[in-house]
N, C-alpha and C positions, 0 to 999 in steps of 0.2 A: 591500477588505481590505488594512490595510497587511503589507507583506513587511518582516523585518529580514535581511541575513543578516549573524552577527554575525564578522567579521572585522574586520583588522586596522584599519582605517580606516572601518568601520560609524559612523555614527552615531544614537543612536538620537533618535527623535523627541522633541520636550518633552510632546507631548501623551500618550506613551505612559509617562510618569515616573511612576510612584506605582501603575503595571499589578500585577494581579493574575496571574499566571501558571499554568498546568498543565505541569512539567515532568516532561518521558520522550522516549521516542523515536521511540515513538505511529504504528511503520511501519503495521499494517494498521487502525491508530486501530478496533479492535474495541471491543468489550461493557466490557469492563474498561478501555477505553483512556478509552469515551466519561464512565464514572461519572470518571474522575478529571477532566477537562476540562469536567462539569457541575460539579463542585463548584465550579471555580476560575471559574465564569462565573458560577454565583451569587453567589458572595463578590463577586467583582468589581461585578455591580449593584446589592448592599445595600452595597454601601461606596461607590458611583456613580464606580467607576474604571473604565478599561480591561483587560480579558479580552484574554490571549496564550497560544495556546497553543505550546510550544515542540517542537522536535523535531533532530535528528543530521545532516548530510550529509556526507560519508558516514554508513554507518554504522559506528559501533565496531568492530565487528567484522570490516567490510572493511576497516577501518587496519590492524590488529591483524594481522588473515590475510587477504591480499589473493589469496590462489588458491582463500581458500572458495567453495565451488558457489555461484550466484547465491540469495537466497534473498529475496529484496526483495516484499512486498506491494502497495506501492502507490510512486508515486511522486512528487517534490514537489509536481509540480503535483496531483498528484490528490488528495493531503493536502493540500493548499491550499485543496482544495472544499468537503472534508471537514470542516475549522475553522471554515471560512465557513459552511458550514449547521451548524453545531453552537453558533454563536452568538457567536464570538470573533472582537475586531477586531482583531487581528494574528496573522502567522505567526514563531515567531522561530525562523531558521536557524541552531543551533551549526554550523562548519564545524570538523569535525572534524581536524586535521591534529597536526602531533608540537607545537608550542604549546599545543593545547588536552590533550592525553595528559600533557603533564607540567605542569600546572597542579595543585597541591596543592586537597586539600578547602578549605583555609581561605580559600586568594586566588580558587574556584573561587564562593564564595560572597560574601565583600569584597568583592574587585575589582570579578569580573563583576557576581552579581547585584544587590550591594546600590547600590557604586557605578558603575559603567559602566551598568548597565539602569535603577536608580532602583529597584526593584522596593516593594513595600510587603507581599505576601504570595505566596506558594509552596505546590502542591498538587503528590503524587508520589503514587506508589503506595509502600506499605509495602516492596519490594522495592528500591529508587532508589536506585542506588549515582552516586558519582560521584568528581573527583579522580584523581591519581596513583596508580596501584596499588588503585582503587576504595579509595581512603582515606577517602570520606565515605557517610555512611548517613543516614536519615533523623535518627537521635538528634542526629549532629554538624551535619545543617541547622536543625534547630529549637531546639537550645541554643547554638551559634555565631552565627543570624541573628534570635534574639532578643536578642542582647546589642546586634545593631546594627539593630533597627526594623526586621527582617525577620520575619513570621508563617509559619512553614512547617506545615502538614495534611499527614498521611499517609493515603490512601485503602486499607482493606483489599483481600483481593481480591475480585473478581466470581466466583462457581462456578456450575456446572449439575451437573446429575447425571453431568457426566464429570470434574467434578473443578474446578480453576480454569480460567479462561480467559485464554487468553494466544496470543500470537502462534506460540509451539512447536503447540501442537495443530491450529490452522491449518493449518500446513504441513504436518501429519504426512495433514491429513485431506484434503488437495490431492493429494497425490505418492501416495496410495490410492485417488484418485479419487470421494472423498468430498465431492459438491461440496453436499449439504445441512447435512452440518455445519458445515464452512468456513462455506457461506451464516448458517447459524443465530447463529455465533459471532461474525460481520462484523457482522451486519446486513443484509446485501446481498450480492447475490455475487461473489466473487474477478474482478476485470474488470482487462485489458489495455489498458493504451494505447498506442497506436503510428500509426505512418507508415505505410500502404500503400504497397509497394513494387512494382517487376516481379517476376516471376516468370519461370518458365522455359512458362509457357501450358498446361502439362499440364491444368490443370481446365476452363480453358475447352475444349480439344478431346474433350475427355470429354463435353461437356454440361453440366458444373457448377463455372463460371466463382466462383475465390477473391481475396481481401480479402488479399493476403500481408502478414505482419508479422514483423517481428523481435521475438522475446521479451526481449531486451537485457537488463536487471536484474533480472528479473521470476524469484519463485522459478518453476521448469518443473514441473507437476502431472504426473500422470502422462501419460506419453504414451497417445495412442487420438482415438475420435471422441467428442465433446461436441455435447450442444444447447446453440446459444447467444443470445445477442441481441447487436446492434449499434446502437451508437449514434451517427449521424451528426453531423458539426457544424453542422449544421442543426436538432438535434433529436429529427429522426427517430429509430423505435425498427425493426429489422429483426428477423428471429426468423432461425434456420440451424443448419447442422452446420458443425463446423469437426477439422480434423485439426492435431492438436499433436504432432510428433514429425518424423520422419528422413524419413516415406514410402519407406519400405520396396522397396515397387514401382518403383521410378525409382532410377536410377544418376547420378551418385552419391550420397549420401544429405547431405540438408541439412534442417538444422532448422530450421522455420518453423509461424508460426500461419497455419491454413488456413479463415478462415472461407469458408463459402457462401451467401450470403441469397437466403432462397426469394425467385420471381417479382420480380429486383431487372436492373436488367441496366446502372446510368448507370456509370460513369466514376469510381472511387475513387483515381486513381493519386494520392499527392500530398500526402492529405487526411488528415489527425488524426484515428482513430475508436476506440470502446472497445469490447471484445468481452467480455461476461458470458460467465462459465462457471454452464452450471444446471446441468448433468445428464451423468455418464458414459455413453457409450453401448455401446464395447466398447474391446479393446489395439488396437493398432496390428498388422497382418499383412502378409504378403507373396501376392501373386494370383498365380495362375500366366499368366493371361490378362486382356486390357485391358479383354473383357467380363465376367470374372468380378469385376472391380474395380468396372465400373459398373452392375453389376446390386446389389453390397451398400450400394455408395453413394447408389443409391435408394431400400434398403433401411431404409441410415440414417437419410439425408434424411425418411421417411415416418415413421419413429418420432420422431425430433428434432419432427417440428410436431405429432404428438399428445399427447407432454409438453408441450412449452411453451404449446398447446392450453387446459392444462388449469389 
């Protein structure tokens, strides 16, 4: 897959000139994310051009208010995967910074998409604001960049029985510990990537040695223990409990993701892995005892493998 990221000095491919695009900002690239980026991928093969799906980095929002709580779905790389299996030969990276914030609707469509990208056709969701001051809306893409041999589609929304579907109810259904909805609204479930780190060894002394990661960007679901799975960079699929939160029990308190994968014992320090959230299991508590700690941890541990059992 090719990558653009489009900054100052980007330039963009010849081969990718006369692309069909899906733009948004497509962070948990959900249900509603995927209908607008099917569209722009079939356009794109009955016209035999190139499919781009486009997306923000930052995002808007971290420009805008950079002390918002982290609230991030996925991240590039893992929206990178995301396009690629969704059927689109390019990634296009808007870099979000005060050049592209104060870019008017009209030069946001001229400049960039018609002439600096080449574009030939443009897919948004009915909601797609864009410009200075969200100056431009779908009406001003589709009768501005048809004046200049640009085609813009507006996708309505995607609903279920809770309403639309959108990246808000995601999160709302993460940070409640809602992890089948999330799941149902994804497609898949809410997965972390990160680095394995040291730790401070508490689980391995416990008997049930963790996977530590930093939640870094990643919106924080509710704190507690989760069933999860891991996926190694080898492939491999691990099944586990994991603790998301401060740990309570241990001074001083530090937040990190605590997978554990049953019957696992090699060597993660180092290594890039992703950790599925399936299933809440309970909050986050404080033990008064290191055995009352491990006796619920195996308590976890043994429910965690009859769900994901199942």
């Amino acid at each position: 897959m090719t990558i653009v990221r489009l900054s100052a000095k980007d330039v963009v491919p010849d081969a990718l000139r006369g692309a069909v695009a899906a733009l948004g900002n497509f962070d948990g690239f959900h249900l509603g994310h995927q209908v607008v980026a099917g569209e722009a991928i079939a356009q794109a093969k009955a016209a035999g051009k190139p499919a781009i799906i486009a997306t923000f980095d930052p995002h808007p929002v971290r420009f805008f208010a950079p002390d918002a709580p982290w609230f991030r779905l996925t991240t590039l790389d893992q929206r990178q995967r995301l396009f690629e299996a969704a059927g689109a030969d390019a990634m296009l990276v808007f870099e979000f910074d005060a050049s592209l914030a104060n870019t008017t609707a009209e030069d946001f469509i001229v400049a960039l998409l018609v002439e600096r990208l080449g574009l030939s056709g443009v897919i948004t969701g009915e909601d797609f604001t864009f410009g200075k001051g969200r100056g431009g809306n779908i009406d001003v893409l589709r009768d501005l960049g048809a004046a200049h041999g640009l085609r813009a589609t507006a996708v309505g929304p995607v609903k279920d029985e809770g309403g639309v579907i959108s990246s808000s109810r995601i999160r709302d259904a993460l940070k409640a510990g809602d992890c089948a909805t999330a799941t149902r609204l994804l497609t898949r479930p809410f997965t972390v990537e990160g680095v394995v780190q040291h730790g401070d060894k508490n689980g391995r002394l416990l008997g049930f040695p963790t996977a530590n990661i930093d939640m870094a960007h990643y919106l924080r679901p509710r704190y507690g223990i989760y069933a999860v799975r891991g996926r190694l960079p080898d492939g491999r699929i691990l099944d586990g409990a994991a603790n998301l939160g401060i740990r309570p029990s241990f001074d001083p308190p530090k937040e990190l993701l605590e997978p554990h994968f049953f019957d696992f014992a090699e060597d993660l320090y180092g290594q890039t892995i992703e950790v599925e959230f399936h299933t809440f299991l309970r909050g986050e508590q404080k033990f008064d005892s290191m055995d009352a700690l491990m006796d619920q941890m195996a308590r976890d541990c043994d429910e965690a493998r009859e769900i994901l059992a199942q």
